[in-house]
Each structure stands twice: as structure tokens, then as C-alpha cells.
VEXDREN-2710 file (C-alpha; in Angstrom, 1 decimal):
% VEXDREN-2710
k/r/px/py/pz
1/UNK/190.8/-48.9/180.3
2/UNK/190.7/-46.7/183.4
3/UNK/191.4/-43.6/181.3
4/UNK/188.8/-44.6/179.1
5/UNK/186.4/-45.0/182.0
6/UNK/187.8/-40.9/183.0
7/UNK/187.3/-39.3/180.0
8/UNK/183.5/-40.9/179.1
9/UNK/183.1/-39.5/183.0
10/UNK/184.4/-36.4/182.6
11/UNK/182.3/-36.0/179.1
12/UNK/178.9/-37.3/181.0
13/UNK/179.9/-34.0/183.6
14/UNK/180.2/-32.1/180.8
15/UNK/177.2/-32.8/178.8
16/UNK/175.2/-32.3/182.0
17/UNK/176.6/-29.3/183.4
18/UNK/175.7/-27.7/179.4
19/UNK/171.9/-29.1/179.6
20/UNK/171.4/-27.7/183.3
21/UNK/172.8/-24.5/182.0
22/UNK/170.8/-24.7/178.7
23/UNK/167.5/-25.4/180.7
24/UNK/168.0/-22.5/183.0
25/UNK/168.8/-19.9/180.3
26/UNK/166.2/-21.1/178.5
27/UNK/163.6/-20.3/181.3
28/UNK/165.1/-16.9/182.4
29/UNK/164.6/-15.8/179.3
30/UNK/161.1/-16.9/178.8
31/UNK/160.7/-15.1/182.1
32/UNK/162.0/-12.0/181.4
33/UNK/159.5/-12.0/177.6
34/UNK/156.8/-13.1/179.6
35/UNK/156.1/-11.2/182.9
36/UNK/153.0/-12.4/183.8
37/UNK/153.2/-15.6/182.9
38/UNK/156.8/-17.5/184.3
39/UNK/155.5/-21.0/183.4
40/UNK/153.1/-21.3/180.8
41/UNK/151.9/-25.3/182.5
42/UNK/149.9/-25.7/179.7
43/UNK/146.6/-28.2/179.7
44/UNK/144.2/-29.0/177.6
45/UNK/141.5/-30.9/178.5
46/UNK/139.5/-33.4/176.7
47/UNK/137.7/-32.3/173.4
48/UNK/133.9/-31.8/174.0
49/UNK/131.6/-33.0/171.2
50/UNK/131.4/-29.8/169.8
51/UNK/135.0/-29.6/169.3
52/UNK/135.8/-27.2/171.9
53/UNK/139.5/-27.0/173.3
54/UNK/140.3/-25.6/176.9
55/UNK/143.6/-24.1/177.6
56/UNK/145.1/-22.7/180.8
57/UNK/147.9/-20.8/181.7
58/UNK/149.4/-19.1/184.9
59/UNK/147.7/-21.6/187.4
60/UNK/143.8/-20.9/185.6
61/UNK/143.6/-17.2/185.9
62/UNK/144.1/-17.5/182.1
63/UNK/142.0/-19.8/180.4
64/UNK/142.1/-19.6/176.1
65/UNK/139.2/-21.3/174.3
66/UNK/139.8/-22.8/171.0
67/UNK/136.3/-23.8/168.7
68/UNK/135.5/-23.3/165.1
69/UNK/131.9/-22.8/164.9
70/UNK/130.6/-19.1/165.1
71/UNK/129.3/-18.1/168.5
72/UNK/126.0/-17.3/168.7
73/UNK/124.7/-14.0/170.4
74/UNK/122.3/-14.6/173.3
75/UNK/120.6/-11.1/174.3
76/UNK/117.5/-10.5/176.6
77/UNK/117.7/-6.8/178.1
78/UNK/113.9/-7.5/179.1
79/UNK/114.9/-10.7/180.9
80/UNK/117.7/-10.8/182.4
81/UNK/119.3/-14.1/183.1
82/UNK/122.4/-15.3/184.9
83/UNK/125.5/-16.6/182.0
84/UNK/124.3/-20.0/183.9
85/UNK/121.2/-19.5/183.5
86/UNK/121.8/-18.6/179.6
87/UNK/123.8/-21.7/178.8
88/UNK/122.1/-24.5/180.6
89/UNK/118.5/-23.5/179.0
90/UNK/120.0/-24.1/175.9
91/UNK/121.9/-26.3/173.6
92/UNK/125.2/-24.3/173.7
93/UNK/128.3/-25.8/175.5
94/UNK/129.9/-22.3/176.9
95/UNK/129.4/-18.6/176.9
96/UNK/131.5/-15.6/177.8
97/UNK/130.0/-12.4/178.5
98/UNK/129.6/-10.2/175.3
99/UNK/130.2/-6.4/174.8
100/UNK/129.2/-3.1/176.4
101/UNK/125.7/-2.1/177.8
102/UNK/124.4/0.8/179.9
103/UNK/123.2/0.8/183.3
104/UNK/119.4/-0.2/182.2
105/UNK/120.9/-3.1/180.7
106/UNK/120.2/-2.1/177.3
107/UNK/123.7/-2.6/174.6
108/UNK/125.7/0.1/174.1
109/UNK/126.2/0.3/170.5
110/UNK/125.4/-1.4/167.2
111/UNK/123.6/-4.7/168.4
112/UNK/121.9/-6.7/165.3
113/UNK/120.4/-9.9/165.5
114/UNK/117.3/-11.9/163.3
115/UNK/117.2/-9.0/161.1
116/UNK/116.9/-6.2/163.3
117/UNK/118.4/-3.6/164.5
118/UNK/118.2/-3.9/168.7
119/UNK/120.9/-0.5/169.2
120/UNK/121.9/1.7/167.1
121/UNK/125.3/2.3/166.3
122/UNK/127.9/4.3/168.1
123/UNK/129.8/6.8/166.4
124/UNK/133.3/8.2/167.0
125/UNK/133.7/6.0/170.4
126/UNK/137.3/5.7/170.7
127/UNK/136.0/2.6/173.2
128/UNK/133.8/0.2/171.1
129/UNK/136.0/1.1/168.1
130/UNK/134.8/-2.0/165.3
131/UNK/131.9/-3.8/164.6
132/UNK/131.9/-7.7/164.8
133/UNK/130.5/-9.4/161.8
134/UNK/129.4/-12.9/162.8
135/UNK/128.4/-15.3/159.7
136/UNK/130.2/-17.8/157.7
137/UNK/133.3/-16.1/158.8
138/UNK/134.1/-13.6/161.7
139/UNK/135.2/-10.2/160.2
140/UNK/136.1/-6.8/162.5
141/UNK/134.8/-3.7/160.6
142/UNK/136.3/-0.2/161.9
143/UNK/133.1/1.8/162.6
144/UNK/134.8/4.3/160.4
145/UNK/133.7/2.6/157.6
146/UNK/130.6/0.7/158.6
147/UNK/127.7/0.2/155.5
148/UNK/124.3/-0.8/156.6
149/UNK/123.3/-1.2/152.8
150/UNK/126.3/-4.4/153.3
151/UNK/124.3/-5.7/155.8
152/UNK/122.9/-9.5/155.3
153/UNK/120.0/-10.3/157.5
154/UNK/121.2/-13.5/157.9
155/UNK/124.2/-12.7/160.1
156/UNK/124.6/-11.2/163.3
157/UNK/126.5/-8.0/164.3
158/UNK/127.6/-6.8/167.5
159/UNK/130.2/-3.6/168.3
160/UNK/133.1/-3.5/170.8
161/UNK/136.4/-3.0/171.4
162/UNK/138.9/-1.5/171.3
163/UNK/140.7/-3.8/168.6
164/UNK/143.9/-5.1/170.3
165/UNK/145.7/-6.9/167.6
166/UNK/145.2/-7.0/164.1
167/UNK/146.6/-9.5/161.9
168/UNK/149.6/-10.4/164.6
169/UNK/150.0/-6.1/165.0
170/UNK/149.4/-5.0/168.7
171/UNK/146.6/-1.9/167.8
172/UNK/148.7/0.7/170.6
173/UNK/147.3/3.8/168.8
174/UNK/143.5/2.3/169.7
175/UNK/144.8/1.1/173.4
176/UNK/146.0/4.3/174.2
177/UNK/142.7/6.2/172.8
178/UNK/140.7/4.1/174.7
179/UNK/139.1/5.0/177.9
180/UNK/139.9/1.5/179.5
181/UNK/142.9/1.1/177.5
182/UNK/145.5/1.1/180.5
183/UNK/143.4/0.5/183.0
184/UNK/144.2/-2.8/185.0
185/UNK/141.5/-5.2/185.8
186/UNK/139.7/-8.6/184.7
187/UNK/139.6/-9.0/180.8
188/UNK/137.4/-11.2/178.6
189/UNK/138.5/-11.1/174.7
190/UNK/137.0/-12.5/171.1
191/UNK/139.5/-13.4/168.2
192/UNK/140.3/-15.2/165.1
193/UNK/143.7/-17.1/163.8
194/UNK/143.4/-16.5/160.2
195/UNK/145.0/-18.9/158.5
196/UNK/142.4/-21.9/159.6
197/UNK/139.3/-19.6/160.4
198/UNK/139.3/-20.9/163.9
199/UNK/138.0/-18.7/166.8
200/UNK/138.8/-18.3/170.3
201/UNK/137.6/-16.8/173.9
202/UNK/140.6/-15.7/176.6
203/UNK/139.7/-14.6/179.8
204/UNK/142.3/-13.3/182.0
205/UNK/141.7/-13.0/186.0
206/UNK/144.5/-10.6/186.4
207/UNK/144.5/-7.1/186.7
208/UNK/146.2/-6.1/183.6
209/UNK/145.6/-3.4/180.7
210/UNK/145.1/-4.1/177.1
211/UNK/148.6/-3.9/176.1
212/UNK/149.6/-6.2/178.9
213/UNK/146.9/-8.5/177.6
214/UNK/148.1/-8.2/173.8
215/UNK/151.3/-9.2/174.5
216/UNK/149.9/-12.3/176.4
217/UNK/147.8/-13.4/174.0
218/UNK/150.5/-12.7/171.3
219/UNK/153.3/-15.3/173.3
220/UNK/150.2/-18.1/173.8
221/UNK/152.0/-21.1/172.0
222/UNK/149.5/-22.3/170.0
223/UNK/149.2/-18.5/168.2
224/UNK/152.6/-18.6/167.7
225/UNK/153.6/-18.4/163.6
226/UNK/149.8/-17.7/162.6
227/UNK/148.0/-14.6/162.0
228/UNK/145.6/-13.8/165.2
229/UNK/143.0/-10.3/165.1
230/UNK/141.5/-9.9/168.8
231/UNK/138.8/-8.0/169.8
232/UNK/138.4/-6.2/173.5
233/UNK/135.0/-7.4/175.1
234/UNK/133.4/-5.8/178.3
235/UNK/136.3/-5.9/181.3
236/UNK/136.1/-5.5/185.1
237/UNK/133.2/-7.0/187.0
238/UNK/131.3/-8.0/183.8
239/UNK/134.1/-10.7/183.2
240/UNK/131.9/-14.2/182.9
241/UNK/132.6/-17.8/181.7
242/UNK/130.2/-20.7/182.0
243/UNK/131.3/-24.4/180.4
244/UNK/129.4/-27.4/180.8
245/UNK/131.8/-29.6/180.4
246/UNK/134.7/-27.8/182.4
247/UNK/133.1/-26.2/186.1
248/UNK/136.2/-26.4/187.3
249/UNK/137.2/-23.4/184.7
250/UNK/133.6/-21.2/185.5
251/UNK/134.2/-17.7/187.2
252/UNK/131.2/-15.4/188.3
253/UNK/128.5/-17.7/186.8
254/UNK/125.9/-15.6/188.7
255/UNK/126.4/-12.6/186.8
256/UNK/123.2/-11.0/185.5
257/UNK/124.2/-10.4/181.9
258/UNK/122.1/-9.3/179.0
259/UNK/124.2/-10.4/176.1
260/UNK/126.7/-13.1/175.8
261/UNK/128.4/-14.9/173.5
262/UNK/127.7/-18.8/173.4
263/UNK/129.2/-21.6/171.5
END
């Protein structure tokens, strides 16, 4: 009986001693993938009644938003409001600050919305490299390629980038032609997952580049095994997030922006 008693002992050390080792392999190498992020403490928070589900990572600089409606563009260069201010004079739950614009607050680049054009297009800008096609589904269009004769009137379109992954491939030859490309700082980013047409906002409040923020987005578990396309928005000190339902997420809600994107 008592070498009964030993050798169940001995295999309780043994087990233990293997998950302890297991558990810290594991988590080294998850470390060493994942740079930025060394614990992913993942949270999501309550779904909002427009089906909108919050994610954080690295202790909320990094928050992902999940949704499946397409967002709605919000622009007024001739009144310039707050992303607050945009989102709580409306219906919409959440907004995050859009693409690029020039110093008199006008877009830079293609900007189309209730069948007009608001800016023209941009041409061989190795920065806002794709135009974002927002209607019954999102699509990314290289400007390359661009038709305005395929344009409906009932959709929106809006141009940015540079495109960071497409279909699950990080876009390096359109990081490294970008002006921003490897530039660290704040970054605020619009994609799709393919396979269920859902759509998602990630703001990072990190100084990283776009390849560094690729990767990131790439290793988020719920992307994991699906296809993903990501599109680059407006960086630095135009990075903006307003929820109603989650203040405890907002960052520079103050911001005088004259286009966002609102869900």
C-alpha cells in the first residue's frame, strides 16, 4: 500500500512539473511571436444593440471593434465638429476618425458621398494607395484601376491607405512605398474578415509602423484561420475613437475632425 501511495506521488510530481513546464514554454513562445503584445488579456464587453463587439489587448492601448453593418461616412469640412460632437448628434453608436485631409480641412483624395463627388481623386500617391467602396459589401479598389463609369450613386467611396494586408498577405511592397510606412506613431485601421462579411476598427495607442501593426492585427485571435484585408486610415495626432456605450475605451474625443467613420 505505501508503495502504492509513492508512486501515485511521485506521478502527481511528475504530471505537475510537465504542465508548469508546458505553461511556460507556451507563453515564451507567444512572447517571442508577439513583441508588442506579451499577454493578449483579452475582453469583450457586452454586445450593444447594434451588435457591436469591443476587444482590448495590451492593457487598452489596443482596442479591435467587431460590427457587421457598413459604417457610414460623416464629413463637414464647412463645420467642423469634435468626433463627440459627430456621434452624439446622431444615431450612430461609435466613430473612428476617417482618412486623410489637408491643412484647410478639406479630404485629400477621392471623397464621394450622396452622389457627388466632394474631392477628386488622387493619382499615383504611393500614400492613399486604394479606394474604399462602402455598399452592400466593403471592397478596396487599387486606384490603379479605379472606373468612375462603375460608380453607383447609391454607395459611398472614400480613398486611403496604404493597404496593409490583403486577403491574410501583409502588403510590404505598399508599406515600404509609403511615406508613413515605417514611421512609428498612433494608428487607426478599417478591415474586413472575408469569409462572414464582418467589418472591424483597431486603433493602436503605440508608436509602431505599419508592418508592426500588420503583424498585430494578423496574431489577434479572433482573425486567426479567416481571411482579413486592412486598410491604413489617417495616423499620428488624428487618431480618434468615440463609443457610447464604452467611455472607458474613448481617446482624443475633442479632436476637430472633418470626416469620420461611424457605425
Amino acid at each position: 500500500m505505501k508503495n502504492f501511495s509513492f508512486i501515485l506521488f511521485t506521478l502527481s510530481v511528475i504530471f505537475l512539473t510537465y504542465s508548469v513546464a508546458r505553461f511556460t514554454f507556451n507563453r515564451y513562445s507567444y512572447s517571442i511571436n508577439n513583441p508588442r503584445i506579451t499577454q493578449e488579456n483579452l475582453q469583450e464587453a457586452k454586445q450593444s444593440k447594434n451588435r457591436v463587439g469591443y476587444f482590448t489587448l495590451d492593457s487598452r492601448n489596443i482596442v479591435i471593434t467587431i460590427f457587421e453593418e457598413t459604417p457610414t461616412i460623416l464629413y463637414s469640412p464647412d463645420n467642423i465638429k469634435t468626433i463627440k460632437e459627430h456621434i452624439e448628434s446622431t444615431k450612430f453608436e461609435l466613430g473612428i476618425n476617417g482618412g486623410f485631409f489637408l491643412s484647410n480641412m478639406k479630404y485629400a483624395g477621392l471623397l464621394y458621398l450622396d452622389g457627388q463627388i466632394k474631392s477628386d481623386i488622387s493619382l499615383g500617391d504611393s500614400q492613399v494607395t486604394h479606394i474604399v467602396e462602402l455598399g452592400k459589401k466593403v471592397k478596396f479598389i487599387d486606384q490603379k484601376i479605379f472606373n468612375f463609369d462603375n460608380i453607383n450613386q447609391n454607395y459611398s467611396y472614400f480613398q486611403s491607405g496604404p493597404l496593409i494586408i490583403e486577403n491574410n498577405n501583409i502588403r510590404q511592397d505598399l508599406i515600404e512605398k509609403a511615406p508613413n510606412g515605417y514611421k512609428k506613431t498612433f494608428r487607426s485601421f478599417f478591415g474586413i474578415v472575408e469569409e462572414t462579411d464582418q467589418k472591424f476598427f483597431v486603433q493602436i495607442i503605440n508608436s509602431v509602423d505599419l508592418l508592426e501593426s500588420a503583424k498585430i492585427i494578423l496574431n489577434f485571435e479572433r482573425f486567426r484561420n479567416k481571411k482579413i484585408t486592412v486598410i491604413n486610415l489617417d495616423g499620428g495626432s488624428s487618431v480618434s475613437f468615440y463609443s457610447k456605450s464604452r467611455p472607458d475605451l474613448n481617446f482624443l474625443v475633442n479632436k476637430k475632425l472633418p470626416m469620420i467613420l461611424a457605425i
